[in-house]
C-alpha positions in Angstrom: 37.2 225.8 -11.7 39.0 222.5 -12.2 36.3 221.6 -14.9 35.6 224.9 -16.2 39.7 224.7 -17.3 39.0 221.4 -18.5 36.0 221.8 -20.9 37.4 224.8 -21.8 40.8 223.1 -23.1 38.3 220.4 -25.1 37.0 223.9 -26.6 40.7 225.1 -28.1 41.6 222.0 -29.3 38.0 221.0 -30.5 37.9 224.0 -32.1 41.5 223.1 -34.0 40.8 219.7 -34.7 37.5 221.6 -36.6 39.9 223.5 -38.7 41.6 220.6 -39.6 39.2 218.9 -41.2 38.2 222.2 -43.5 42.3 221.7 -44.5 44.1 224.3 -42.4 47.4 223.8 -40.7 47.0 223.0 -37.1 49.2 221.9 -34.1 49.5 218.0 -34.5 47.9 217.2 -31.5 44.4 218.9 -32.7 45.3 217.5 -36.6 45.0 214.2 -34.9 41.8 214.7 -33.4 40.0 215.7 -36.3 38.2 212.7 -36.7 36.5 212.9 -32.4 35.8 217.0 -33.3 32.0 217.2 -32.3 32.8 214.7 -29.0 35.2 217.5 -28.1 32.7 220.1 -28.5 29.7 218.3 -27.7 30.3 216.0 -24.7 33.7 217.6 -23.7 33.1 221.1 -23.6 29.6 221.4 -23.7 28.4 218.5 -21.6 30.9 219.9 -18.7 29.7 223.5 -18.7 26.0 222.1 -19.2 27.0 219.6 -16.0 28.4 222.6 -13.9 26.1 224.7 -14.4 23.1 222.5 -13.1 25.7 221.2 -10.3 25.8 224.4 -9.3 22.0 224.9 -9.0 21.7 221.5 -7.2 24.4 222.7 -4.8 24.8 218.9 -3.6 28.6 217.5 -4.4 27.4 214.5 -6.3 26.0 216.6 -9.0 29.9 217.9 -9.6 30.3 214.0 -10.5 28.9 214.6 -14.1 31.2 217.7 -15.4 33.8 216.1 -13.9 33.7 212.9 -15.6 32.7 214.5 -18.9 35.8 217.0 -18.7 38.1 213.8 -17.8 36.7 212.2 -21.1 38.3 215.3 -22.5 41.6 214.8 -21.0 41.2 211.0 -22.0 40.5 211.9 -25.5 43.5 214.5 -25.7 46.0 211.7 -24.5 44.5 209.1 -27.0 43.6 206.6 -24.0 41.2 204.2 -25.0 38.3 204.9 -26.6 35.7 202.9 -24.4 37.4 204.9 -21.4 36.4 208.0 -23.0 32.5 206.7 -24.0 32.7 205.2 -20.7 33.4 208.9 -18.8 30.8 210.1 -20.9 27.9 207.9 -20.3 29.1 208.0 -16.7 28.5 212.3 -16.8 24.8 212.0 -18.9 24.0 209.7 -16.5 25.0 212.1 -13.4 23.5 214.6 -15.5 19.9 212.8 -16.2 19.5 211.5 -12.3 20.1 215.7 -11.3 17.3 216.3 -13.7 15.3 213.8 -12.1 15.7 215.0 -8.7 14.7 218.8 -10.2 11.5 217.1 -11.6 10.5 215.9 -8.8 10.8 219.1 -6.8 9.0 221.0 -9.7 7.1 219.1 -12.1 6.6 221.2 -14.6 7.1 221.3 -18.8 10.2 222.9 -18.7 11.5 220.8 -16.2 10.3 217.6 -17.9 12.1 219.3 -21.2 15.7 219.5 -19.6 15.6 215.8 -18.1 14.6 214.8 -21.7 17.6 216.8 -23.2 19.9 214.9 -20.5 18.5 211.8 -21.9 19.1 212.1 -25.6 22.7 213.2 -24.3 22.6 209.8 -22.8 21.0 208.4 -25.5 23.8 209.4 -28.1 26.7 208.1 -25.8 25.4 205.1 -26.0 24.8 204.7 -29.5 28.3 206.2 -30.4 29.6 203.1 -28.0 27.2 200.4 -29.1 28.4 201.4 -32.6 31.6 202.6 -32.9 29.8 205.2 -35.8 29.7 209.0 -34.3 27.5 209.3 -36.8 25.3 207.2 -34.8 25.3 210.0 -31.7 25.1 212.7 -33.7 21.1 213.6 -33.8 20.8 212.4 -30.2 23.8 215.3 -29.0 22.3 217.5 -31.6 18.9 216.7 -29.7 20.8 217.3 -26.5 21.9 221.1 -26.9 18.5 221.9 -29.0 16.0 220.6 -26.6 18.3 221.9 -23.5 18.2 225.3 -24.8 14.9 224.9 -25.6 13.6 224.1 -21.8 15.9 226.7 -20.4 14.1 229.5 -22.9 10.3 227.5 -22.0 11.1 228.0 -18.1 11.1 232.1 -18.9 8.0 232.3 -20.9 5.9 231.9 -17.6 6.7 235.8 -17.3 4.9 236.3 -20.3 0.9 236.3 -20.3 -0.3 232.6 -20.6 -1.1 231.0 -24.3 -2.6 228.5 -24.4 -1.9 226.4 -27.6 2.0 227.2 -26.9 2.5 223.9 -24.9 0.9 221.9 -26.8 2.6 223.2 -30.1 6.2 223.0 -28.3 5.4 218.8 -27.0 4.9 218.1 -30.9 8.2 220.3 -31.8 10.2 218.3 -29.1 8.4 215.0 -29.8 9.1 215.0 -33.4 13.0 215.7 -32.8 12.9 213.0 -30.6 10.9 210.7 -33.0 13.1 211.9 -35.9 16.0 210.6 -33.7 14.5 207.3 -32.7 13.6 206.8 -36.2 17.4 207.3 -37.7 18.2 203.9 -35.9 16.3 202.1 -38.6 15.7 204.2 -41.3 18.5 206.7 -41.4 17.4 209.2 -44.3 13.7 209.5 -43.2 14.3 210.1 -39.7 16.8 213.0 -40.2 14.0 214.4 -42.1 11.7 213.9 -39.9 14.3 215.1 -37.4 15.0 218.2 -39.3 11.1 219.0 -39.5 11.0 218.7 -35.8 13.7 221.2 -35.3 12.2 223.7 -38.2 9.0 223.3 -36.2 11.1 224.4 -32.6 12.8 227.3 -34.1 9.6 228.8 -35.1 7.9 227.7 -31.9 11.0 229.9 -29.8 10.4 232.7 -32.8 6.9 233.1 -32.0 6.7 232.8 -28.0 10.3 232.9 -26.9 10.4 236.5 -24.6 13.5 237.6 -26.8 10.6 238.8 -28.9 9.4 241.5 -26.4 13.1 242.2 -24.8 14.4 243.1 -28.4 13.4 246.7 -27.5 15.0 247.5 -24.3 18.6 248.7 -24.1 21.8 247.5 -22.8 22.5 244.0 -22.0 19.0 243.0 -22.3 18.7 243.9 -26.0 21.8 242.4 -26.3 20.7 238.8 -24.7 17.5 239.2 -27.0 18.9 239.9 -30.5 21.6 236.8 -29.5 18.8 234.8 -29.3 16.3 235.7 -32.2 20.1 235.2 -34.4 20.4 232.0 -32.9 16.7 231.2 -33.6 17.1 232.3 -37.2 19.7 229.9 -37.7 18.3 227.0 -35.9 15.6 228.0 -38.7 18.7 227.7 -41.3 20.2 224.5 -40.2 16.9 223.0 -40.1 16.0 224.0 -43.6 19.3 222.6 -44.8 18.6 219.6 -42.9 14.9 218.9 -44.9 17.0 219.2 -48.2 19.2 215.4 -46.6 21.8 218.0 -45.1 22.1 215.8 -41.9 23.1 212.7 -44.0 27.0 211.7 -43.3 27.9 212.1 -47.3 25.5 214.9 -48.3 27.3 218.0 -49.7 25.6 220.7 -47.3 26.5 218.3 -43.9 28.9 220.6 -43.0 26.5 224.0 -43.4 23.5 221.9 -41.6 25.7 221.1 -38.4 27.5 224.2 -38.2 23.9 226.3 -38.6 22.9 224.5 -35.8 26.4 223.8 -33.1 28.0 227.2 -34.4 24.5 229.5 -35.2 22.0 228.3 -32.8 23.9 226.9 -29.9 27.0 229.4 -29.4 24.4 232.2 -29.9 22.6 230.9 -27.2 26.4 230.9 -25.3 27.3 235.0 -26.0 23.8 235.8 -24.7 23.8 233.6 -21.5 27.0 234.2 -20.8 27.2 237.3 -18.9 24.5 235.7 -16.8 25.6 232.1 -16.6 29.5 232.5 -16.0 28.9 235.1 -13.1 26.7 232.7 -10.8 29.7 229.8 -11.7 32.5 231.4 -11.4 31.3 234.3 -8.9 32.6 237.2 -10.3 30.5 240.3 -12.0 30.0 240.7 -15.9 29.3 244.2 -17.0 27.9 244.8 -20.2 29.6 246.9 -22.9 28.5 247.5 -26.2 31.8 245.6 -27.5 29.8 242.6 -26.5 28.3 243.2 -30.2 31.7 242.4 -31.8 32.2 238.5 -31.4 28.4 238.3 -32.2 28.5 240.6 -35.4 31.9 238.2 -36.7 30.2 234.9 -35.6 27.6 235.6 -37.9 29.3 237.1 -41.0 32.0 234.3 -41.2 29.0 231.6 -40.3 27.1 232.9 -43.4 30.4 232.5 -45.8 31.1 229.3 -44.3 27.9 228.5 -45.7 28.0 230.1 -48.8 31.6 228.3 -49.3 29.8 224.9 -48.9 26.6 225.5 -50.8 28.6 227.1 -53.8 31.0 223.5 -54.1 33.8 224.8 -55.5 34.6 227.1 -53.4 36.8 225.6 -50.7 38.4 228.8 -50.0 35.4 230.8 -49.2 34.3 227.3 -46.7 38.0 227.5 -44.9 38.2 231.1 -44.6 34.5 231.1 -42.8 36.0 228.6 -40.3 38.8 230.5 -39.4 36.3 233.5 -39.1 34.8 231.3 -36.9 37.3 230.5 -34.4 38.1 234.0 -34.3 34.9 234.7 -33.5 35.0 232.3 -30.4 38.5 233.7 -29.5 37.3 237.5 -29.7 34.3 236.6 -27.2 37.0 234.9 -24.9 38.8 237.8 -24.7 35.4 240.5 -24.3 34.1 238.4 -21.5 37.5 238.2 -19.4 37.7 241.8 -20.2 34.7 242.6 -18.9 35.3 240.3 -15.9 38.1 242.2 -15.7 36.2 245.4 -15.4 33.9 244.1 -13.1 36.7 243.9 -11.0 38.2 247.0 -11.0 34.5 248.6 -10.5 34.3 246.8 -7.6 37.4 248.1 -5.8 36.5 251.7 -6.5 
């Protein structure tokens, strides 16, 4: 629970120090954070509940290690210590975090295990870059590599259940390799490997549209359905962001930077978040997670204010429209807080009856 609170502190304040830098009026310790947002969100908050989550699946007490160095990089960066502490906490938890993939490899080798212990790496891959180079513009395909292919693995390991295809594999290897050769390739030629980057992930998101199971589940009821059309969303936008990302989207000065990263960190990944949720936080945190059909709400709102935040950056001039959508945003984040803890909440009472 100690890093659950942890990354989940790195998540308010990342999520201020976000609005910041659209221009709103935040506390002053997020305002000066602006410029380390997507190391909060990315390495703080997402690398620690990544980190638990497979610690928890290892069951062995060195895997706890990883989420509990990259949730101290939090702290470290909320209390300004020095910035190689902080890269150094990080490379310490993608390091835990890549030798726990390892080990699962080598139970179960398999594609989808091969997949996560190559998302661990290109989390690895970007701390190092950000502290060879000072630039987090230097990390930012690897991370973005990090929660893509991660996500991507986790979705391959359930399309065994469906019946077997066989130029699915193949098709998802080139996806994945050309994200990865897109990121390799930003290290000496910056603009043609975020496109190549860019095509890679374009290339994943119709790979997880065509065999992904959501497909099949997007007609059952409850919180299946629910988990299903979180996912196809999230794959629609991956879809987006990568689109945006051909066009130079991914470059640091490009006008649409801000709609590229957000379709992917705010569509694509924290989709993936509302629909695993109800599944992932009960096996952490062992408690149970009803579903309710306000589950919908957060989801409905993350989307609406994503697609204004988007329209406020492609239209140019229309700053308010961009700032509005990330408020919408946060709120969206904030409203699914408060639906999951009152459905844990539920769970609870249910279980006294």
């Amino acid at each position: 629970m100690l890093c659950l609170a942890m990354a989940m502190l790195s998540l308010v304040v990342g999520v201020a120090s976000g609005l910041a830098r659209l221009g709103t009026v935040v506390p002053d310790l997020a305002a000066g954070l602006a410029g380390v947002h997507a190391a909060l969100m990315i390495c703080a908050f997402f690398g620690t509940v990544i980190g638990l989550e497979r610690a928890v699946a290892l069951a062995h007490p060195a895997a706890y290690a990883g989420p509990l160095a990259s949730g101290l990089g939090g702290l470290a960066l909320l209390l300004h210590l020095p910035l190689a502490w902080v890269q150094a906490l990080f490379i310490l938890a993608s390091l835990v975090l890549v030798g726990g993939a390892v080990a699962v490899t080598r139970r179960q080798l398999a594609l989808f295990t091969l997949t996560l212990a190559v998302g661990a790496a290109c989390w690895l891959a970007g701390n190092v870059a950000w502290a060879a180079s000072g630039l987090l513009q230097a990390a930012i395909p690897w991370w973005l590599a990090f929660l893509v292919v991660t996500i991507a693995g986790e979705r391959l390991e359930l399309t065994r259940f469906l019946p077997a295809r066989r130029e699915a594999p193949p098709l998802f290897r080139i996806a994945v390799g050309t994200i990865l050769a897109g990121a390799a390739a930003t290290i000496w030629f910056s603009s043609a490997g975020l496109v190549l980057f860019a095509a890679g992930l374009c290339a994943l998101s119709m790979w997880l549209l065509r065999y992904d199971i959501a497909r099949h589940n997007a007609g059952q009821r409850g919180l299946v359905r629910y988990i299903a059309l979180c996912l196809l969303s999230g794959y629609a936008w991956l879809a987006t962001g990568a689109a945006i990302g051909l066009l130079g989207g991914f470059e640091s000065a490009h006008p649409l930077r801000d709609a590229a990263l957000h379709a992917i960190t705010l569509g694509f990944v924290f989709a993936m978040v509302f629909g695993h949720a109800p599944i992932i936080f009960p096996a952490i945190a062992r408690v149970r997670m009803p579903y309710h059909p306000v589950f919908y709400l957060p989801l409905a709102l993350l989307h609406v204010s994503l697609a204004a935040r988007i329209a406020g950056t492609a239209l140019g001039d229309a700053a308010f429209l961009l700032r509005l959508g990330g408020v919408a945003n946060a709120v969206a984040l904030v409203a699914f807080i408060v639906t999951m803890l009152a459905s844990v909440l539920r769970g609870r009472q249910s279980a006294r009856r």
